[in-house]
C-alpha positions as CSV (number, residue, x, y, z in Angstrom):
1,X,-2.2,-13.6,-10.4
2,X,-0.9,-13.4,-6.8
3,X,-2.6,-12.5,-3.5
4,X,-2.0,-9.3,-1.7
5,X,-3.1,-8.4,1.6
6,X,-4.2,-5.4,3.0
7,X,-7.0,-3.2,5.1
8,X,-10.0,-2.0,4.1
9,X,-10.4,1.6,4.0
10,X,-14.1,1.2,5.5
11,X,-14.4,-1.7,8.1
12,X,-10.6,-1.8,8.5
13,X,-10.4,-5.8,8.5
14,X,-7.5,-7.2,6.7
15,X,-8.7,-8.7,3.1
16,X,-7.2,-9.9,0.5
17,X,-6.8,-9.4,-3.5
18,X,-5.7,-10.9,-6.2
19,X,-3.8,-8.9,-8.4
20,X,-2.1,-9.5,-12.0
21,X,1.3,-7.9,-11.7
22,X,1.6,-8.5,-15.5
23,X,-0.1,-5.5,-16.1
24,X,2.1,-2.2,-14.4
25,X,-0.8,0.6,-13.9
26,X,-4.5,-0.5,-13.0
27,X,-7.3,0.9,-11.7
28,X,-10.5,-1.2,-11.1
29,X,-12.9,-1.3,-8.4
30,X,-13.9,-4.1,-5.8
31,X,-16.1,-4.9,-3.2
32,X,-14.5,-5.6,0.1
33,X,-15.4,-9.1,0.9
34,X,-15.9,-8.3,4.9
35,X,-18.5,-5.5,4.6
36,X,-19.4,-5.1,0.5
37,X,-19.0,-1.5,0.8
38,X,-16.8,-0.9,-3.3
39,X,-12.8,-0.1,-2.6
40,X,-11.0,1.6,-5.6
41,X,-7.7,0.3,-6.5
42,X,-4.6,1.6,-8.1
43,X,-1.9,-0.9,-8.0
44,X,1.2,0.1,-9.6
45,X,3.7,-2.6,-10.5
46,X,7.6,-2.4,-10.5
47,X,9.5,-4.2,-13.3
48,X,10.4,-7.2,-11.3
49,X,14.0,-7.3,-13.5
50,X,15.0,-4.0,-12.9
51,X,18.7,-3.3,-12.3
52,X,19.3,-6.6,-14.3
């Protein structure tokens, strides 16, 4: 799991996530922790040994 930072598309305050990078395409959805309002999330990982 690792942290990523970012805005949130309703109260614009920076929040964080954490994120599993293990697994390339997700799609989940998450409350913002600043105003609770849901946030859907597509995080798309790149091989991190690519070009090796």
């Amino acid at each position: 799991m690792e942290e990523y930072f970012f805005q949130c598309v309703h109260c614009w305050e920076e929040i964080s996530m954490l994120m599993d990078s293990s697994v390339r395409n997700q799609v989940y959805i998450e409350d913002c922790e600043v105003c609770c309002n849901p946030i859907e999330v597509h995080p798309i990982f790149e091989d991190k040994e690519a070009g090796k």
